[in-house]
N, C-alpha and C positions, 0 to 999 in steps of 0.2 A: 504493500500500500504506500510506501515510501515515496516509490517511483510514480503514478498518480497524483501524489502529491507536489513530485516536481514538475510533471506534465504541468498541472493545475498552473501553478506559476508562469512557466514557460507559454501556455497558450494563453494566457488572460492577461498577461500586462500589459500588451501591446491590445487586444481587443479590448480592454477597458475604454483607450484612451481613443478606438473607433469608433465604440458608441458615442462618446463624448462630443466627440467632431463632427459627428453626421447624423445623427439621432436626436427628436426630440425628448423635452425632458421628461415625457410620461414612460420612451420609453428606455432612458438613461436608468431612472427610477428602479422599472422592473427589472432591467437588466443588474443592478446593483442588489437589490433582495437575490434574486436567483443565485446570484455568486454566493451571496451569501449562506443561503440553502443548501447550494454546492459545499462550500467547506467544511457547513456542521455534517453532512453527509446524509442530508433528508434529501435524495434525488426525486422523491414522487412531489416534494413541497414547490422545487428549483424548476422539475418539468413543467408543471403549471407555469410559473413567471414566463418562463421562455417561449412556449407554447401563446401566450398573450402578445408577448414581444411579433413573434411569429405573424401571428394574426394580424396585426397593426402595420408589420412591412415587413415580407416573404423577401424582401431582399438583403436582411439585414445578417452581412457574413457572420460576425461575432456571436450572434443570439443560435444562427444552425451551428455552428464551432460548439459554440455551450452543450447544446442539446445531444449533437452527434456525442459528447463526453460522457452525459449525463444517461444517454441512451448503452453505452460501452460499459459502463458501471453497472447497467440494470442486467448485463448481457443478451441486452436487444441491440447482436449484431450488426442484422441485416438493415436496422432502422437507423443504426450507428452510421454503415459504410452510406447510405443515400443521403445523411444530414452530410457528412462531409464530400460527398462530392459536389453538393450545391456549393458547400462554402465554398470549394475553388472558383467557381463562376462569382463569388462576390470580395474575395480576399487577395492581397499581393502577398501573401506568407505562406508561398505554394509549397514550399520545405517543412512547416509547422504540420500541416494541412494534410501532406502526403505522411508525413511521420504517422498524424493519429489514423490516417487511415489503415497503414503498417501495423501501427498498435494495436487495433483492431480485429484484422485479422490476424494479427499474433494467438490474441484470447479467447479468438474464435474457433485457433485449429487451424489457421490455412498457410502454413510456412510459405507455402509458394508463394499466393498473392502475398504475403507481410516481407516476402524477401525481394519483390516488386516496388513495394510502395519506399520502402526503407530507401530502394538503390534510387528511386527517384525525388527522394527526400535529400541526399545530400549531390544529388547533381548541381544544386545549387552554392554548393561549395562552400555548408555557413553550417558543420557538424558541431552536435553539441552531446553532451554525455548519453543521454537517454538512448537518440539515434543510435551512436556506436555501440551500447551497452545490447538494445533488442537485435538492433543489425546482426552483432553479433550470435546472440543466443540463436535467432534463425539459421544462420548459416550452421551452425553446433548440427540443430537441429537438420537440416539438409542434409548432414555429411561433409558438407566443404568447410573443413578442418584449419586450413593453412589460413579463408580469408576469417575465420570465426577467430584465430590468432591475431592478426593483422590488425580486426576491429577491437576486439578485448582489449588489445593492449593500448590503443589510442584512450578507449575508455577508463582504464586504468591508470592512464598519465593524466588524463582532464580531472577526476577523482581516485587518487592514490588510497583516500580511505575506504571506498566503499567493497566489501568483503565481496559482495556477490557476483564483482567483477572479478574479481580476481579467481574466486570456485570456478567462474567458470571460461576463465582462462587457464586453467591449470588443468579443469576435463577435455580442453582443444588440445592444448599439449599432450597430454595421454595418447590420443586420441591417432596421434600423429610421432608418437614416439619419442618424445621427446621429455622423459620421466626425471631429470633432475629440473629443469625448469619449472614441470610441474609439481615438484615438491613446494619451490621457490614460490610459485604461485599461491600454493597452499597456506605457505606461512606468513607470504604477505596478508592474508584473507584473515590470518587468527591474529595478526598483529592490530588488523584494523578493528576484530571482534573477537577479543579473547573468550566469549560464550558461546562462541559459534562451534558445536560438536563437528558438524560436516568436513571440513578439511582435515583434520585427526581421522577423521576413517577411510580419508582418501590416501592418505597419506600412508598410513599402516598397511595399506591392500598394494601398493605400491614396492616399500621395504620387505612384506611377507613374499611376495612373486619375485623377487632378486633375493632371496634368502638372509635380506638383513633383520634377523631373529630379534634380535633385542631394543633395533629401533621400531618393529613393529609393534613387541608388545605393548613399548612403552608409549607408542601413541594409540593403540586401543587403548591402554588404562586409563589415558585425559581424554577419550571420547566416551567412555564407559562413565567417567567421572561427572561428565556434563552431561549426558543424555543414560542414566541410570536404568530406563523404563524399554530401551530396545535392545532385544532377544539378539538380535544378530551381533552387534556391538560388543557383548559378552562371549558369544560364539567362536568369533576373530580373536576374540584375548584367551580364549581361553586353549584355541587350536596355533596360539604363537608365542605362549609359557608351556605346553605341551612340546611344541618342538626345539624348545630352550630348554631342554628336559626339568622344568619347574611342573613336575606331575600332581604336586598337594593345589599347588594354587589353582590350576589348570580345572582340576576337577570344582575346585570351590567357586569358579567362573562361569562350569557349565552346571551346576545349580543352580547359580544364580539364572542362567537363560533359562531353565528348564523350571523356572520358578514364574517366570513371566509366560513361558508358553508351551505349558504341558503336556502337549497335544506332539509337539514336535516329534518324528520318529527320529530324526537325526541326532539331535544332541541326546537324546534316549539313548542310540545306538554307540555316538563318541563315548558318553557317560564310562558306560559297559566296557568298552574299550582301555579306557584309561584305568579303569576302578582292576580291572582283572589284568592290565600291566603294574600296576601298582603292588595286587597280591604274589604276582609273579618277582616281582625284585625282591619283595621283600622274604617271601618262601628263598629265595635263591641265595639272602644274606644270612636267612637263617641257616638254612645247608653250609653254608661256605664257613659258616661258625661251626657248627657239628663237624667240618671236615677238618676243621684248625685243631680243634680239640682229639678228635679222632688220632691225627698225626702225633701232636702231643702225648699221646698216652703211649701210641705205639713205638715212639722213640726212647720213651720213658721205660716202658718194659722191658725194651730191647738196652738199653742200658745198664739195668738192671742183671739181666743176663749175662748181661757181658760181665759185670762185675761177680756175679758167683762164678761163674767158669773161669776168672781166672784166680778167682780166694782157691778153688778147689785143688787148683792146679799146685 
């Protein structure tokens, strides 16, 4: 909802000061409640205003800008994509314009057209965070890996803090093979949200597939830490203290999954697995004591012998 929120901004400053210029003041007026509506996040209060607005002058770009918004938030796509393409017949912010129509069909499902409206969102050569940020995530979503890097990272440098550029520049790196950058990505992501669990389990799945045992476990335990309540989370810690041969804890890991999701036949089965290597080492230290002892005795007797054969002699 963040990004909504900077949308909000980015699409209304400049249409505020449209109404203003061209609009009378009944429907300056309305337009100013509707915004207002808008921010508290009553869209059925704000559609009304706009809808009035609407009614009084159908050509009023700002008021379908609002609505096509207002309409995207209700997830009334289809009613979204028609508000905005009037506003291009009455707006010069064809980059704004083509973004929220991008937008759109982003959270509508339609990669294709949203990786359309995006490319002709910054034709205009005037890129701003958002743009590069969903640009991005569509391309992710495509498959086209190298420009979903390309865009991230623009994104990433216009806002250095914001985490969720960075996840998801560091799943393009993956993606594309390029696994320490995506670690790199990762940690930039926990630097900007040290609460953020997501990069810690990306990150661990990353170290456990290149066999680095103890940086994965150690980043499932801060993912396990911040997100206590997911089963798989425990799973991964507990199947990469397992292959750090840490068998006590390992098992104490997959109760804990098997406590969130009892049903699982899997960690049932690790469980079993671990629980009956665990009675196996230890059957096998208890033997190897019985066989110390064993030796002991029989050296011990054999010494003994020795010493009467030769008292006899």
């Amino acid at each position: 909802m963040h990004l909504y929120r900077v949308l909000f901004f980015l699409s209304f400053f400049l249409a505020i000061f449209g109404i203003i210029d061209g609009a009378d003041n009944l429907e300056n007026s309305l337009f100013i409640k509707s915004i207002d509506f808008y921010q508290k996040g009553d869209y059925e209060a704000s559609l009304k205003m706009v809808n009035d607005i609407i009614s009084i002058n159908e050509t009023n770009g700002s008021a379908l800008n609002l609505r096509g918004l207002i309409n995207m938030n209700l997830g009334k796509h289809e009613a979204a994509q028609k508000d905005f393409e009037k506003t291009l017949q009455y707006s010069s912010n064809h980059s704004q314009i083509y973004y929220n129509l991008g937008l759109n069909a982003y959270h509508s499902g339609n990669m294709f057209q949203a990786d359309h409206y995006f490319s002709k969102a910054y034709e205009d050569n005037n890129p701003f965070f958002n743009l590069f940020y969903y640009a991005g995530v569509v391309k992710s979503e495509l498959g086209q890996y190298n420009d979903a890097v390309s865009l991230l990272k623009n994104a990433s440098r216009i806002h250095p803090h914001d985490p969720q550029a960075w996840i998801h520049l560091g799943i393009a790196y993956e993606q594309i093979r390029k696994f320490d950058l995506a670690v790199q990505a990762y940690d930039n992501a926990i630097i900007s949200d040290p609460a953020l669990p997501g990069p810690w389990m990306n990150k661990g799945k990353i170290f456990l597939s290149f066999g680095n045992i103890s940086l994965a476990w150690m980043a499932f335990e801060n993912y396990t830490s911040l997100d206590p309540d997911d089963d798989i989370g425990w799973f991964y810690y507990a199947k990469s203290l397992h292959d750090d041969k840490m068998l006590n804890a390992s098992i104490e890991a997959l109760h804990q999954a098997i406590e969130i999701d009892p049903t699982n036949q899997i960690y049932s089965e690790h469980l079993k697995l671990y629980i009956d290597e665990k009675n196996s080492i230890e059957l096998g230290a208890v033997s190897e004591r019985l066989d110390d002892r064993f030796i002991i005795l029989l050296l011990f007797i054999i010494g003994c012998m020795s010493i009467i054969i030769i008292y006899r002699k």
